[in-house]
ZADO-1210 file (C-alpha; in nm, 4 decimals, padded with zeros to 6 digits):
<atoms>
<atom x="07.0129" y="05.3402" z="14.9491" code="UNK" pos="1"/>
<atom x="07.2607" y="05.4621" z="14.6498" code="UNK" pos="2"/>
<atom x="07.1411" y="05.4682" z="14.3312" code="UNK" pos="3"/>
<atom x="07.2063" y="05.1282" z="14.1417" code="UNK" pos="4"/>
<atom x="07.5211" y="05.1564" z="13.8983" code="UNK" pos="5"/>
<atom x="07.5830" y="04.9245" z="13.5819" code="UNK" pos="6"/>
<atom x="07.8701" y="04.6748" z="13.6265" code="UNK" pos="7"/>
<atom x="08.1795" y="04.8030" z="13.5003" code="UNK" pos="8"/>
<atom x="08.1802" y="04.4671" z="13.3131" code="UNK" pos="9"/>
<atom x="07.8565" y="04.4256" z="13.1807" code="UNK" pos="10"/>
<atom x="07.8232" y="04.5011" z="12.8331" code="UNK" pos="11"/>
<atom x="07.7115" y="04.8294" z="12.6824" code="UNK" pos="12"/>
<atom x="07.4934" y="04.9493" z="12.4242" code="UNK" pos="13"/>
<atom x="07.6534" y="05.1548" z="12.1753" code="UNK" pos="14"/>
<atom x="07.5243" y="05.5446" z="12.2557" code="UNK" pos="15"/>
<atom x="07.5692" y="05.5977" z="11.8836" code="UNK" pos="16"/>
<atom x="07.4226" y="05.2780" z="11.7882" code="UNK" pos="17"/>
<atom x="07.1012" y="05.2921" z="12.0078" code="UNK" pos="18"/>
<atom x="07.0854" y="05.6905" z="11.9255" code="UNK" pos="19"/>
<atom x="07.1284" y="05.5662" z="11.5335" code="UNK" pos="20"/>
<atom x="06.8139" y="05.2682" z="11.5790" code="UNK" pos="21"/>
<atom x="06.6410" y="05.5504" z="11.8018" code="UNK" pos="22"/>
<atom x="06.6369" y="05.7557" z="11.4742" code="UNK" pos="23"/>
<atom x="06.5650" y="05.5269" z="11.2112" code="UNK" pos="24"/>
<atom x="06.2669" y="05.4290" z="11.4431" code="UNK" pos="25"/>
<atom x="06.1375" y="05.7560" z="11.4415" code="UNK" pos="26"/>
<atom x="06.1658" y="05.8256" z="11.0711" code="UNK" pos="27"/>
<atom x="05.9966" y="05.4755" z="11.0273" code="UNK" pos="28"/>
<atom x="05.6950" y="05.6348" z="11.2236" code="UNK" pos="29"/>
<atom x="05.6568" y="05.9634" z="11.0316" code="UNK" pos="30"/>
<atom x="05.7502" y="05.7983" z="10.7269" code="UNK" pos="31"/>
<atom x="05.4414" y="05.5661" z="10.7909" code="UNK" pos="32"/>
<atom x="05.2178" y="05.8538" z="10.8784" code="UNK" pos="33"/>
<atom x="05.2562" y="06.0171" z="10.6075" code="UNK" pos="34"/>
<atom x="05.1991" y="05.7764" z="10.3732" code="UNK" pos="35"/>
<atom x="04.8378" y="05.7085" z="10.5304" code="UNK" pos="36"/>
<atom x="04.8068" y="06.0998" z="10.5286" code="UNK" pos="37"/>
<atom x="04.8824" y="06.0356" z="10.1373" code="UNK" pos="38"/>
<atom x="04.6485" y="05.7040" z="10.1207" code="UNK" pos="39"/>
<atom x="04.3582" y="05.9324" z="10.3162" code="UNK" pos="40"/>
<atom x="04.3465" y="06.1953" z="10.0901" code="UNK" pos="41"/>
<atom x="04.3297" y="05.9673" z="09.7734" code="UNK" pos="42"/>
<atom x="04.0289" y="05.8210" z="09.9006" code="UNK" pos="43"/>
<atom x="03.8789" y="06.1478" z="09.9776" code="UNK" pos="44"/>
<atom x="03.9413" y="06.3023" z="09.5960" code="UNK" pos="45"/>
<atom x="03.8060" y="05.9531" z="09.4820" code="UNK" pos="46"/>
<atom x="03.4735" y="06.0490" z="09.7505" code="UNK" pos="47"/>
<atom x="03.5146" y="05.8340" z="10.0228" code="UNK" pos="48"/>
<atom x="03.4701" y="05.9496" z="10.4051" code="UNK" pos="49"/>
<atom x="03.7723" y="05.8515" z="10.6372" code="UNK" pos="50"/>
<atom x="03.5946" y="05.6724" z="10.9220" code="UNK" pos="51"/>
<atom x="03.8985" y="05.5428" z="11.1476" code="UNK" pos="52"/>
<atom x="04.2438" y="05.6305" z="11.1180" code="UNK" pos="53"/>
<atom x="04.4854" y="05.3144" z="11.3284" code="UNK" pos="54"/>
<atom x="04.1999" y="05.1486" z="11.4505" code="UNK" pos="55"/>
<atom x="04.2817" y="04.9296" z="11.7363" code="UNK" pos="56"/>
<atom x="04.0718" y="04.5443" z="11.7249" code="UNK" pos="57"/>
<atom x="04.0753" y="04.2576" z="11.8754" code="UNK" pos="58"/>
<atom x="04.3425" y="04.1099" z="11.5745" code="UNK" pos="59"/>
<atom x="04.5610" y="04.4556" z="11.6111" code="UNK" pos="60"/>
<atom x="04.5470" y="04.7956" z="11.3954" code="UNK" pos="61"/>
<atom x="04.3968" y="04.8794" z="11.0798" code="UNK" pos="62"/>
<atom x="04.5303" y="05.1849" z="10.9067" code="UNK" pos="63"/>
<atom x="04.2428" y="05.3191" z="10.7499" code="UNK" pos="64"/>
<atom x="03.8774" y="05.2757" z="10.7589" code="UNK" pos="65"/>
<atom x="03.6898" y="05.4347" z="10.4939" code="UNK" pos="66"/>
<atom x="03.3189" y="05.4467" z="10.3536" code="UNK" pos="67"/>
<atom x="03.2208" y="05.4705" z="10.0076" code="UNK" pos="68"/>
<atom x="02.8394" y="05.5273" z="10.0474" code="UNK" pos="69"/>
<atom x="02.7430" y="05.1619" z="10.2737" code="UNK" pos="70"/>
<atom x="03.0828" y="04.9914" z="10.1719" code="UNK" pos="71"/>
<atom x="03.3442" y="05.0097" z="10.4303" code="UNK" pos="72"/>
<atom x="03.7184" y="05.0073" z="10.2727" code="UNK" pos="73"/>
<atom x="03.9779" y="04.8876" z="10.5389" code="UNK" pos="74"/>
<atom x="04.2443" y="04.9493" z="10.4531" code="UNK" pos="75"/>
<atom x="04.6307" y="04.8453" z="10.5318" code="UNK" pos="76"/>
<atom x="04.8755" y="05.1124" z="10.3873" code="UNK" pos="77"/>
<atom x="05.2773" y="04.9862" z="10.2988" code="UNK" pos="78"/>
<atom x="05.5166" y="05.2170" z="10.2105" code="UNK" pos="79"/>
<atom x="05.8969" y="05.1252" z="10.0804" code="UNK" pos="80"/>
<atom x="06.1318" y="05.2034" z="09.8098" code="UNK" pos="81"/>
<atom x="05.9402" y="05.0251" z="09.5375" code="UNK" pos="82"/>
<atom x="05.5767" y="04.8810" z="09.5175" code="UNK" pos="83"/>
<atom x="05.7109" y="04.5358" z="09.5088" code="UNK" pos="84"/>
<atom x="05.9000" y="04.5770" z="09.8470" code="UNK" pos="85"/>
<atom x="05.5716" y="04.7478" z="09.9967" code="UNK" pos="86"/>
<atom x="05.3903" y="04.4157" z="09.8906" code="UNK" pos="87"/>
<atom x="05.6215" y="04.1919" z="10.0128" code="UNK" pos="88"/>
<atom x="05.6014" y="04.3335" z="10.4111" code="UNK" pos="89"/>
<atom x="05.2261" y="04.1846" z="10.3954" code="UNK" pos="90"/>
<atom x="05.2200" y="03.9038" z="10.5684" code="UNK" pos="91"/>
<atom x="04.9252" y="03.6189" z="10.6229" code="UNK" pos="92"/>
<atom x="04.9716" y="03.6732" z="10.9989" code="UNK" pos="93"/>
<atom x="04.8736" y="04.0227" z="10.9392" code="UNK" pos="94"/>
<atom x="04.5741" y="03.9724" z="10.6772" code="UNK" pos="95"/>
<atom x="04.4376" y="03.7756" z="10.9362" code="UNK" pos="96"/>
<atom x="04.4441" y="04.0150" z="11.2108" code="UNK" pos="97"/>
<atom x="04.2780" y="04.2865" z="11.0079" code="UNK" pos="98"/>
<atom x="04.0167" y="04.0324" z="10.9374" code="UNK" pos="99"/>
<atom x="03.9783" y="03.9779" z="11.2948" code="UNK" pos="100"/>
<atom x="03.9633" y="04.3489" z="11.3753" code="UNK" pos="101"/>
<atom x="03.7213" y="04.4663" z="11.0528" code="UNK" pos="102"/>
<atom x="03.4848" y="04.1848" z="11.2342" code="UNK" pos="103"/>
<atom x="03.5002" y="04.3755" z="11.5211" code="UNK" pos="104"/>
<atom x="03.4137" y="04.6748" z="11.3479" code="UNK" pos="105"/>
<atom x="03.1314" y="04.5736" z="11.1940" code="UNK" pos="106"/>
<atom x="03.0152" y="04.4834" z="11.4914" code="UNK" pos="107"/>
<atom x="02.8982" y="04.8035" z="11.5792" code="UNK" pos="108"/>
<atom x="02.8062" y="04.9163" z="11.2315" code="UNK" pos="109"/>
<atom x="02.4242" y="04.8757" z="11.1580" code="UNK" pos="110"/>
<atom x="02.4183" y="04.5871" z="10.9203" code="UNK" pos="111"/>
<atom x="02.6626" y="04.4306" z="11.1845" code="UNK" pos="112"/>
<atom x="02.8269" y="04.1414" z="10.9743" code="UNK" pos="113"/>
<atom x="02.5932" y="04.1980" z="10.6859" code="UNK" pos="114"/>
<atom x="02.7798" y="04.5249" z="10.5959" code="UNK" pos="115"/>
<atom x="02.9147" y="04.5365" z="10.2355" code="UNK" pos="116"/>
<atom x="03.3153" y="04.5126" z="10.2979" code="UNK" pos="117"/>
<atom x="03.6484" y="04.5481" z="10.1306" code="UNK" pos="118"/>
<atom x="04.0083" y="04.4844" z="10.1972" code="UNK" pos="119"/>
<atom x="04.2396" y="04.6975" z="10.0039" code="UNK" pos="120"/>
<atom x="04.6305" y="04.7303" z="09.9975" code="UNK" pos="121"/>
<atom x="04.7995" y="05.0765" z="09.9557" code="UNK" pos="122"/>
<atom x="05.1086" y="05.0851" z="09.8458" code="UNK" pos="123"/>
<atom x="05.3617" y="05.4488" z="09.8985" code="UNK" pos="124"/>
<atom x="05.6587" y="05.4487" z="09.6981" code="UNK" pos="125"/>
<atom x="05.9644" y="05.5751" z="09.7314" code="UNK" pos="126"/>
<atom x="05.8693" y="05.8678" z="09.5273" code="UNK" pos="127"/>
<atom x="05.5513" y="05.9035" z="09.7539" code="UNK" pos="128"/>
<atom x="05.3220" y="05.7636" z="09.4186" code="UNK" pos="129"/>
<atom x="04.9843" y="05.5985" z="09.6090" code="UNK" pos="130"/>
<atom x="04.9074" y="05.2413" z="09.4459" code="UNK" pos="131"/>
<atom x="04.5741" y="05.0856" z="09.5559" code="UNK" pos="132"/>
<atom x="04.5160" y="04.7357" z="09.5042" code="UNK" pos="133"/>
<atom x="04.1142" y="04.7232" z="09.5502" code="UNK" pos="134"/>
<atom x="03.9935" y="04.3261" z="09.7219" code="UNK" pos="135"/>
<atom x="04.3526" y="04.2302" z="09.7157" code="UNK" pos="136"/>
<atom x="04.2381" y="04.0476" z="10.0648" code="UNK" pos="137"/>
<atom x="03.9448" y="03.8907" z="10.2388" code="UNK" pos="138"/>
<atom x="03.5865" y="03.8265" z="10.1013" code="UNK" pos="139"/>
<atom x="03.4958" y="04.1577" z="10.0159" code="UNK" pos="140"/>
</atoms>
């Protein structure tokens, strides 16, 4: 059987244009890692232990799960030009799901459900500056 060919009238996708979203999807990614690599280490200089690094739950991913002593941090990190566009790509949708997933989590920490919690929000500027806002979610 030959090889199935794309209809000479079908539309197609820009090569430039999906090589162009293909790119900006990629720097997206590393741009994201590094700003956790960024949120990590302030949490280590301020003497927390990195737990979990894109923790998959039930609700979805958290970005960083750290301890400070019996305290676990989770932590969503946000990087954009500015602070005030990394705040604004929060969404309720997505404080719920980290909920959902830190639940989880606990689950299998000692305390279970009992275990001192808090929800912070990094923020990575455009000049790579880490901003936490400590509780800025949940019940902590």
């Amino acid at each position: 059987m030959p090889p199935a060919t794309a209809r000479p009238d079908a539309p197609q996708p820009s090569t430039s244009l999906a090589s162009a979203r293909a790119e900006r999807g990629r720097r997206g990614y590393l741009s994201g890692l590094a700003a956790e690599d960024s949120v990590a280490r302030h949490y280590a200089r301020h003497g927390a232990i990195i737990e979990a690094r894109r923790w998959r739950g039930p609700g979805g991913e958290i970005d960083l799960i750290a301890r400070e002593g019996t305290r676990l941090v989770f932590v969503e990190v946000k990087a954009s030009r500015s602070v005030d566009a990394a705040i604004a790509r929060l969404t309720r949708r997505q404080i719920e799901r980290i909920c959902r997933s830190a639940e989880a989590y606990c689950g299998d920490a000692p305390d279970g459900l009992l275990t001192e919690m808090r929800f912070d929000l990094a923020l990575v500027d455009g000049q790579g500056a880490v901003h936490i806002i400590e509780n800025a979610f949940g019940g902590g």
